[in-house]
C-alpha positions as CSV (number, residue, x, y, z in Angstrom):
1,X,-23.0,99.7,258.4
2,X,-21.3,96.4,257.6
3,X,-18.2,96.8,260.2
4,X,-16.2,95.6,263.5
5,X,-15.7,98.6,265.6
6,X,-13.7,98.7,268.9
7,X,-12.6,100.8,271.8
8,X,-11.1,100.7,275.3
9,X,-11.9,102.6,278.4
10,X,-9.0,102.1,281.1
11,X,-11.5,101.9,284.6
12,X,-8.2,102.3,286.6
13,X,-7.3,105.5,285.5
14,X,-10.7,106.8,284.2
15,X,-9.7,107.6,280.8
16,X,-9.6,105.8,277.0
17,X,-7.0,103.4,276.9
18,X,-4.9,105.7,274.5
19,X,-1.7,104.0,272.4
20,X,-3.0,100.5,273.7
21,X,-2.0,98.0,270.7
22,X,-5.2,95.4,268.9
23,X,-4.7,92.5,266.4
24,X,-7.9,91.2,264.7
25,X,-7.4,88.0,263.5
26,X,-9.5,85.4,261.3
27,X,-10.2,81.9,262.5
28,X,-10.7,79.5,260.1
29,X,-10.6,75.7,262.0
30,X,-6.7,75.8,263.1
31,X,-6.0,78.8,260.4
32,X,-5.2,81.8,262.3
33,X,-5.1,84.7,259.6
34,X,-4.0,88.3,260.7
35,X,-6.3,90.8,259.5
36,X,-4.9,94.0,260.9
37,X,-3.1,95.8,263.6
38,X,-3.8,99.5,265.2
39,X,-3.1,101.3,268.1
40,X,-5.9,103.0,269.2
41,X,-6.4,106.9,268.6
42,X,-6.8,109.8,271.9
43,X,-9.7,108.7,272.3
44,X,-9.2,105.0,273.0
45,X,-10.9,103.7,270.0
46,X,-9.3,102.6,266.1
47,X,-9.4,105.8,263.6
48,X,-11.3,103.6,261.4
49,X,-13.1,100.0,261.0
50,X,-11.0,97.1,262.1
51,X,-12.6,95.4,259.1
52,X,-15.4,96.1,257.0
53,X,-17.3,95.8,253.1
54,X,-16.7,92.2,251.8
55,X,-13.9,91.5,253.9
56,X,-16.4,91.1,257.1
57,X,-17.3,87.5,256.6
58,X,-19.1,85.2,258.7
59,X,-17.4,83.4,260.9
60,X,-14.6,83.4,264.5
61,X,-12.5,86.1,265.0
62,X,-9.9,86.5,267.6
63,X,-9.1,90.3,269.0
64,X,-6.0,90.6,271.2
65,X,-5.7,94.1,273.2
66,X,-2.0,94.4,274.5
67,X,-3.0,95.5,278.0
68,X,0.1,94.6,279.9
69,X,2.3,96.8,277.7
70,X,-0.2,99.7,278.1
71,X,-0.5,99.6,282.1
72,X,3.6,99.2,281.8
73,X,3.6,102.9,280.3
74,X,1.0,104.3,282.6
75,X,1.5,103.1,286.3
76,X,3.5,100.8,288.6
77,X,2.4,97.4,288.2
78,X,4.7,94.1,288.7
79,X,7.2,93.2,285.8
80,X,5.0,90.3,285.2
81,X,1.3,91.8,284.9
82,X,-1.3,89.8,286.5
83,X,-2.8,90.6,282.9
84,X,-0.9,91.1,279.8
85,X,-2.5,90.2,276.4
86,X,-6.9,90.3,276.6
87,X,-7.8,88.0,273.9
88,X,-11.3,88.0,273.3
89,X,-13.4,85.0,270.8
90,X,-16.0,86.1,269.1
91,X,-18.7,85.4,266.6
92,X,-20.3,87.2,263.5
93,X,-23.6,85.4,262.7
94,X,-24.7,88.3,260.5
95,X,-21.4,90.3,258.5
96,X,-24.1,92.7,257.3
97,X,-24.2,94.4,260.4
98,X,-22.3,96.7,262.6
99,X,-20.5,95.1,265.7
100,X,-18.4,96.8,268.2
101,X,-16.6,95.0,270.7
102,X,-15.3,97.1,273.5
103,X,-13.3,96.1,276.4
104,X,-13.5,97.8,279.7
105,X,-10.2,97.3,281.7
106,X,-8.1,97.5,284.5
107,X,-4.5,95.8,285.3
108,X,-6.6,93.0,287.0
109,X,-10.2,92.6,285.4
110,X,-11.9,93.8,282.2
111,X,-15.1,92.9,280.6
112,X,-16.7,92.8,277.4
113,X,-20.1,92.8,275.4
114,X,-21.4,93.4,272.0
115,X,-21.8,97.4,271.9
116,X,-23.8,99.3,269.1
């Protein structure tokens, strides 16, 4: 179960935030490594692990959920989004465990916890 899950749900439509683009990114004191990009499945969540095995370390990471371009797509919000990119910091005390980060979001809030 060693893994970083994630999904969106999109609270101003009511449905998974579909298509929505995620970077997860490794912080190592000012190193900012890329570990991968998706765009999340139907469903609003990645088709697989973000990161998992040996490759989920301890440590930061950095996720960054490309709201403003998703809410763009779906409705009629301003040219300059009162949100655009969610970035979310984040630590894993204990890689041998699953986390899930999900984001709940509108074009003017979201919210976050550690899911299961």
């Amino acid at each position: 179960m060693t893994k970083l899950t994630t999904h969106v749900l999109d609270v101003y439509s009511g449905k998974p935030g579909q298509g929505i683009l995620v970077e997860l990114f490794y912080l190592n004191n000012s190193e900012r490594k890329k570990i991968t990009s998706i765009k999340l499945n139907d469903d609003g969540r990645a088709s697989s692990p973000l990161v998992e095995g040996n490759i989920f370390v301890k440590g930061k990471y950095e996720l960054v959920f490309y709201i403003g371009d998703y809410f763009k797509n779906i409705s009629s919000v301003s040219d300059v989004p009162f949100l655009d990119d969610v970035v979310i910091r984040f630590g894993i005390s204990d890689p041998s465990q699953h986390y899930h980060v999900p984001l709940l979001v509108s074009p003017w809030s979201y919210s976050t916890y550690r899911g299961s």
